[in-house]
C-alpha positions as CSV (number, residue, x, y, z in Angstrom):
1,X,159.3,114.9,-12.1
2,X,159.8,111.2,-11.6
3,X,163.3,111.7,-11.1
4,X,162.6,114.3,-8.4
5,X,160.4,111.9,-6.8
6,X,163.2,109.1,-7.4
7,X,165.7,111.3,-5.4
8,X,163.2,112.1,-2.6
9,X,162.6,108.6,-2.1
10,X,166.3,107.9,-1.6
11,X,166.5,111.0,0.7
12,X,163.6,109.5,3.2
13,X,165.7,106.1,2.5
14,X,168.8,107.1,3.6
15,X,167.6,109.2,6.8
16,X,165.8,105.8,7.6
17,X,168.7,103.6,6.6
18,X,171.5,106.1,8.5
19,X,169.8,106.4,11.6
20,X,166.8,104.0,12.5
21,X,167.4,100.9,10.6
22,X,165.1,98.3,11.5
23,X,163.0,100.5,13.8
24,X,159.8,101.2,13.5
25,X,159.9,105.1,12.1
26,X,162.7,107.4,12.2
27,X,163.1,110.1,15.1
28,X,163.7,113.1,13.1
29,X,164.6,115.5,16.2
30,X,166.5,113.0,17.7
31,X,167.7,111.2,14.1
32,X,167.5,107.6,15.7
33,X,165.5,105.2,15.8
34,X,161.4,105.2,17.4
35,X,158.7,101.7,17.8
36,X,155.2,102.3,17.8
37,X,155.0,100.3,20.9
38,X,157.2,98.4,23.1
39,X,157.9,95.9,20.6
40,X,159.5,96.8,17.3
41,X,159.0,95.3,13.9
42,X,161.1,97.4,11.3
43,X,157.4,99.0,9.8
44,X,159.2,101.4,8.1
45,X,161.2,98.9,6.4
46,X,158.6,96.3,5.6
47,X,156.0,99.5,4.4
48,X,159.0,100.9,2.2
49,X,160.1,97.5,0.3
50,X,157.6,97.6,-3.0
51,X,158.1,101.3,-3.1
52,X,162.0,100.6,-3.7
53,X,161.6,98.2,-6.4
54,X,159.0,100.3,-8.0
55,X,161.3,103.1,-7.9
56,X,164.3,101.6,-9.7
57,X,166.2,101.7,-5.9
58,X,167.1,98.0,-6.2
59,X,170.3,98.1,-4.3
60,X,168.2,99.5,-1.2
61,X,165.6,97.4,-2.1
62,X,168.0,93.9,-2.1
63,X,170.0,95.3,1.5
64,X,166.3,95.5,2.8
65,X,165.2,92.8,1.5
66,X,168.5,90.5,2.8
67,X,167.7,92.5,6.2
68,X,164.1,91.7,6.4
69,X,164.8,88.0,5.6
70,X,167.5,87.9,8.0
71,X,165.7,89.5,11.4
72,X,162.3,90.2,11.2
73,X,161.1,86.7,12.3
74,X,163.2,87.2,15.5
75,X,161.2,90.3,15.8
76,X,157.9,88.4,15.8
77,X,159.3,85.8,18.0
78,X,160.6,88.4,20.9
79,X,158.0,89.1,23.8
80,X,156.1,92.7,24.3
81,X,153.2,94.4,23.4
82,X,152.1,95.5,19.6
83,X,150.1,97.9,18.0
84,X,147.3,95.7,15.9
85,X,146.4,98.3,14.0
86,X,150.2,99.3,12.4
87,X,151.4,95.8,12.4
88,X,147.8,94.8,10.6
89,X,147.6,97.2,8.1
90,X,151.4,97.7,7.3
91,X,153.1,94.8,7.8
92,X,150.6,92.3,7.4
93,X,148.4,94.0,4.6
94,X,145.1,96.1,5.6
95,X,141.0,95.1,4.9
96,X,139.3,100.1,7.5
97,X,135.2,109.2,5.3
98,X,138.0,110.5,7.2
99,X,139.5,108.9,10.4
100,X,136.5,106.8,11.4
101,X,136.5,104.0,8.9
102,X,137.7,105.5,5.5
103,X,138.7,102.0,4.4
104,X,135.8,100.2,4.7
105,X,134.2,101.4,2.0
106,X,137.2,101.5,-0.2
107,X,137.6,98.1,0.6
108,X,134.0,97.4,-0.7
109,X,134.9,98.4,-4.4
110,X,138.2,96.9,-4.1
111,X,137.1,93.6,-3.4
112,X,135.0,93.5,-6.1
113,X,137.5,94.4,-8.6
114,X,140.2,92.5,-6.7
115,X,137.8,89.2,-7.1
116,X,137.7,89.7,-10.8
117,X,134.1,91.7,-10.3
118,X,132.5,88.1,-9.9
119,X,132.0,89.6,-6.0
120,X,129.0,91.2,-6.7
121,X,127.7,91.7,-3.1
122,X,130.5,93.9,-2.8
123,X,129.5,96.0,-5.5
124,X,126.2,96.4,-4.4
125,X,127.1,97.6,-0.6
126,X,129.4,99.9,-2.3
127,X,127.2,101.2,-4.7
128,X,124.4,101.9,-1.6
129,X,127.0,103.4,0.6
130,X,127.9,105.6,-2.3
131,X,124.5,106.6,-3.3
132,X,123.9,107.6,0.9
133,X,127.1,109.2,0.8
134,X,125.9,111.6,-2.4
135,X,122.4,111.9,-0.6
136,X,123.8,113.1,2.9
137,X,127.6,114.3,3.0
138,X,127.9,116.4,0.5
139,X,127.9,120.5,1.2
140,X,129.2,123.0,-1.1
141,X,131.2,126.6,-0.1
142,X,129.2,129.8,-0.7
143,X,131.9,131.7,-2.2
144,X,133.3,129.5,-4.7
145,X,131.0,126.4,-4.3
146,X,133.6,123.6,-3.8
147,X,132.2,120.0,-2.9
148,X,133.0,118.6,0.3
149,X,131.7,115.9,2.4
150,X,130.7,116.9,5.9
151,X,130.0,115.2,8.9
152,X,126.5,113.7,9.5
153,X,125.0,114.9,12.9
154,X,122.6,112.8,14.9
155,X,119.9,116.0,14.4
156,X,120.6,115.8,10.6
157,X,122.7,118.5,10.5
158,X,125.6,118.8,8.3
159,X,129.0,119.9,10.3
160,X,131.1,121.9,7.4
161,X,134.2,119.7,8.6
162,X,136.3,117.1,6.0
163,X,139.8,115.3,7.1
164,X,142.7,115.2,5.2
165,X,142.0,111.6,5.4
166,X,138.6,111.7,3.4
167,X,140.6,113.1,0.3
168,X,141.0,109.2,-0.5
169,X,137.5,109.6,-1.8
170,X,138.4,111.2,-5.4
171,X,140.5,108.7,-6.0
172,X,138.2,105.5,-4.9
173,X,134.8,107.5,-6.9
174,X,137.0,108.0,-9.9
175,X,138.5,104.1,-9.9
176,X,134.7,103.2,-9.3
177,X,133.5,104.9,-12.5
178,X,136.4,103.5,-14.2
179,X,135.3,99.7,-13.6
180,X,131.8,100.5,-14.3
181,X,130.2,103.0,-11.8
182,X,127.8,106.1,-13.2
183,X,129.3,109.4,-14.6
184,X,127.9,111.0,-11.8
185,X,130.4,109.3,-9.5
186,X,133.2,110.7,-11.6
187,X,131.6,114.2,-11.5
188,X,132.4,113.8,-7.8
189,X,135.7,112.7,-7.9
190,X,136.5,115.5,-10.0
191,X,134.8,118.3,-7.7
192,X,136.3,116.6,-4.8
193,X,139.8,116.5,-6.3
194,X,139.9,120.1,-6.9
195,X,138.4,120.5,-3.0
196,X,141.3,118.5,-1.7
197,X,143.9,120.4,-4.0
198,X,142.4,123.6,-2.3
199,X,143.0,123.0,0.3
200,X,146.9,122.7,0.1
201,X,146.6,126.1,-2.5
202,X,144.5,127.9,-0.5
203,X,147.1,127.7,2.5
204,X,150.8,130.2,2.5
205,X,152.9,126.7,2.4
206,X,150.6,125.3,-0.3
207,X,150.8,122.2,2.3
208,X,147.1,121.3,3.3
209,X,146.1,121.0,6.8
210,X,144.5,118.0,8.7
211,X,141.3,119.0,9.2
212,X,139.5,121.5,6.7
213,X,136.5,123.4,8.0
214,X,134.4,125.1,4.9
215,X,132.5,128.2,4.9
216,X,128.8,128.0,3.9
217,X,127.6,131.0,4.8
218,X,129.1,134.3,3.1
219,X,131.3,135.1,0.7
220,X,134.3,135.4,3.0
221,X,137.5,132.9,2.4
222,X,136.3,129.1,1.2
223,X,138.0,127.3,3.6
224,X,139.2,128.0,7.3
225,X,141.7,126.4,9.5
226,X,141.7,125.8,13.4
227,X,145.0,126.6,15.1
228,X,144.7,122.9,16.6
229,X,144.5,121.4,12.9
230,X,147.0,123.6,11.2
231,X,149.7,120.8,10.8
232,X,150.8,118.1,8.5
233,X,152.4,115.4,8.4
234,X,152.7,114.1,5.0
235,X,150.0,112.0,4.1
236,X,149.2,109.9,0.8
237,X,145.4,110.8,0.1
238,X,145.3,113.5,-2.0
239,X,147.9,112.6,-3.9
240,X,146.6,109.1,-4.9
241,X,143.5,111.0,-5.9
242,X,145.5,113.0,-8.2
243,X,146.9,109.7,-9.5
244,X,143.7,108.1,-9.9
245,X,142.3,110.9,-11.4
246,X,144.7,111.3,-14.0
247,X,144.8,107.9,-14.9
248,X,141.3,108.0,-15.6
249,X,140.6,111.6,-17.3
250,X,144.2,112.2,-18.8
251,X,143.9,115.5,-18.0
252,X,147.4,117.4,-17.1
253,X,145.6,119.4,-14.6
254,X,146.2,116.3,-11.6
255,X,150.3,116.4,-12.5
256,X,150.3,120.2,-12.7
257,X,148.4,120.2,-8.9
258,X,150.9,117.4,-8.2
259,X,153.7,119.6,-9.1
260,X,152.7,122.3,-6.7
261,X,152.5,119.9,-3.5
262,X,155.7,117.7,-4.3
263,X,156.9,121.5,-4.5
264,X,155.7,122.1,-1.4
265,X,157.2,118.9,0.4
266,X,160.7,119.4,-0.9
267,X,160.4,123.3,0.7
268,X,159.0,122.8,4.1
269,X,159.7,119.3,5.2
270,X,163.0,117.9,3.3
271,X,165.4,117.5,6.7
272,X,169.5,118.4,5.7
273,X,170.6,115.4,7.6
274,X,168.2,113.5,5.5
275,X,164.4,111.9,5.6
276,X,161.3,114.9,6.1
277,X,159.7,116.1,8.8
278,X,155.9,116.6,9.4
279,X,155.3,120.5,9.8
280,X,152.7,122.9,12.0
281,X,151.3,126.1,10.7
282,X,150.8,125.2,7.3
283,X,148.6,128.6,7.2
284,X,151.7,130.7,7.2
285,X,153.8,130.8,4.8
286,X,157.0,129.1,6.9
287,X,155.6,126.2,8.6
288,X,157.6,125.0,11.8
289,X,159.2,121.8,11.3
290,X,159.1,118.8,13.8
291,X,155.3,118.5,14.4
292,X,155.6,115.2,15.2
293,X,159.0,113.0,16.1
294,X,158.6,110.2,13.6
295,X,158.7,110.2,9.5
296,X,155.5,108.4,9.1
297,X,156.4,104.9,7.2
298,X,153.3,105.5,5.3
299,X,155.2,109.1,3.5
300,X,157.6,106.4,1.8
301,X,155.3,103.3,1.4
302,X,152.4,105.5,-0.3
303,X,152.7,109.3,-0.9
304,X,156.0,108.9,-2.8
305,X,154.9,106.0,-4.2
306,X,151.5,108.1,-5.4
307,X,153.7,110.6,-6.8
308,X,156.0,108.4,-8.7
309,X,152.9,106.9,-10.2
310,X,151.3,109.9,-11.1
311,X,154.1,110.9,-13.3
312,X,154.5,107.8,-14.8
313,X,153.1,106.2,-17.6
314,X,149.7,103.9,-16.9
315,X,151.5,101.1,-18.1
316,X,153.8,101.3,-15.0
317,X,151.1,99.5,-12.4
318,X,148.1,99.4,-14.5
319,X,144.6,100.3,-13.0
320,X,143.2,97.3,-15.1
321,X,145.7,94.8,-14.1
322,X,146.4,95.8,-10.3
323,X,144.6,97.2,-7.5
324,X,146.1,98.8,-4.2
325,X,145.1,98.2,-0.8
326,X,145.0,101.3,1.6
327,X,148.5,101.7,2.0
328,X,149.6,101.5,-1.3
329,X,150.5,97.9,-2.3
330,X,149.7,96.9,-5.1
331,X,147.6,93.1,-5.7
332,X,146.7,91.8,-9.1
333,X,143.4,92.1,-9.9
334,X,141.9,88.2,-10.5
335,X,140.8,88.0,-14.4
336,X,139.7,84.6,-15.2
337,X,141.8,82.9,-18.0
């Protein structure tokens, strides 16, 4: 599998390379190039560069390398307006359940370990938001009884509703217990993984939609799927949870799950003309291609990145040795000598 992932990588590459080099994203109707804003800084590119090395792609890596070096300050020099956000987090680095602040508590355990666990006010704030996150969020199907984590109503009701997004959350519960956390944290991160895995399986494309709503009531199908939320567009979460997972557990079950959605990729969004394309209808079983314009930077910076990892060996970026930021760079953790 790592040389499937190897050749998608160069497939996204290429379409990026070919047709919107130095641009922000590619346009995959239009196959040129697209900014974020009126001011373009190559995010693609600058996202992309540690997956390439990773990857063994050092030829790409070195041309984008000598390109970066050679016209991105010009970039930052030029007058217009930029996204904060995009240029923040993937260009610059990123310190952010679901799309309302995911990262923010990630952030809490990965400063700890990032500091060489001598942070300890980080631990504690993460182990609190943790403990109300077990106490509140989490709901279970009737049917099959699969963990989620719903959304918190001001009348204390729980709305049955998770993000894509929120499937980050096996994977930071699961690194947590790893450095030290309780076993019940891992219990979560296992029920959640299977949850997030569902919901690609449980769809016709096996490609999971954005938003997940879960059936507590009757015995009637698990999980259901607005028409409005029935696209993808190939994001990283679950499949760094799958990573995670298996690093952690060693069980085969997390590559054999990533088998079936780097399956599911290749079919439905792999473009002829090279790079992939973000789908709608994921519920049926021939999703319609071109949701959205742009190849998200972050489908080559961190979900093929995830997938390489997963079928690596753990020596290949070490959870003890390195820890990644929310889009899937890679720091060394800071041991004292």
């Amino acid at each position: 599998m790592q040389a499937d992932v190897v050749a998608a990588m160069k497939w996204a590459w290429n379409g990026y390379r070919d047709h919107a080099m130095g641009h922000d994203s590619l346009d995959v109707i239009n196959m040129n190039g697209t900014a974020f804003s009126d001011h373009d800084l190559a995010i693609s590119l600058a996202d992309s560069l540690d997956t390439l090395f990773l990857l063994g792609l050092h030829d790409d890596f070195d041309d984008a390398a000598t390109w970066a070096e050679a016209n991105l300050p010009h970039k930052f020099d030029g007058p217009g307006k930029v996204s904060l956000f995009e240029t923040t987090i993937r260009v610059l680095g990123r310190i952010k359940l679901g799309a309302g602040g995911d990262s923010y508590y990630e952030y809490l355990l990965k400063q700890w370990v990032f500091s060489g666990k001598r942070q300890d006010r980080y631990r504690d704030m993460y182990e609190t938001a943790v403990t109300g996150i077990m106490d509140k969020l989490v709901g279970r199907t009737k049917k099959s009884g699969w963990v989620f984590l719903g959304e918190l109503e001001v009348n204390g009701d729980l709305t049955p509703k998770m993000d894509h997004l929120v499937c980050f959350m096996p994977g930071m519960l699961a690194l947590g217990y790893m450095h030290g956390m309780p076993s019940s944290h891992l219990d979560l991160a296992k029920a959640l993984g299977r949850t997030c895995f569902e919901m690609y399986n449980q769809m016709a494309s096996n490609l999971a939609p954005e938003i997940a709503y879960f059936n507590t009531v009757d015995d009637s199908n698990d999980i259901q799927v607005h028409a409005s939320d029935a696209f993808n567009i190939l994001r990283p979460e679950t499949v760094e949870s799958l990573m995670v997972l298996y690093r952690v557990t060693r069980d085969d079950t997390y590559r054999e799950w990533g088998k079936v959605i780097f399956r599911a990729f290749e079919q439905h969004c792999r473009l002829p003309q090279g790079g992939y394309s973000s789908v709608n209808h994921v519920d049926s079983p021939a999703p319609t291609k071109f949701f959205r314009r742009e190849m998200e930077s972050f489908f080559m910076a961190e979900t093929l990145k995830y997938f390489y990892l997963l079928f690596s060996d753990e020596s290949v970026v070490p959870l003890d040795q390195f820890v990644f930021n929310t889009e899937a760079h890679p720091f060394p953790i800071q041991w004292r000598t």
